[in-house]
N, C-alpha and C positions, 0 to 999 in steps of 0.2 A: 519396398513393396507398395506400390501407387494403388494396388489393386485390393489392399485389405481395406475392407468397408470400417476397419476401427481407426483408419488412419484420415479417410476420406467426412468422418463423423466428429473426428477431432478428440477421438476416445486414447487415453493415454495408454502407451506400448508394455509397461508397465506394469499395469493393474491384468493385460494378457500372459503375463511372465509371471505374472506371483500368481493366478490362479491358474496354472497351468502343471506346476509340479505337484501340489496335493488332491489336484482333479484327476489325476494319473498315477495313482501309485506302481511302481514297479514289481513284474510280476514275479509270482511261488519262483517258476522257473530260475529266473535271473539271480535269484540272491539267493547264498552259500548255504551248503545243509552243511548243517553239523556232521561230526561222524561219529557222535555220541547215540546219534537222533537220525538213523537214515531214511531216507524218502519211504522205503517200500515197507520197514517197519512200521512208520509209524499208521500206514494203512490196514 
C-alpha cells in the first residue's frame, strides 16, 4: 500500500495494528448472549 501516508513517513505498520484492535472494540451485536441473560430481558 504505496499510498498509506504511514508508510511514505516511515511510520512503523505495527504500531497501526496494535492500535487498531482496542480502538475498535467489537460490537453488543456481534458477541454471544447468553441464554441465561436474553437481549430483550435484560432491557
Amino acid at each position: 500500500m504505496p499510498d498509506d501516508p504511514r508508510i511514505l513517513t516511515g511510520e512503523p505498520i505495527v504500531e497501526v495494528i496494535d492500535e487498531s484492535p482496542p480502538a475498535h472494540p467489537p460490537p453488543v451485536a456481534a458477541r454471544p448472549r447468553p441464554a441465561s441473560s436474553p437481549d430483550g430481558r435484560r432491557s
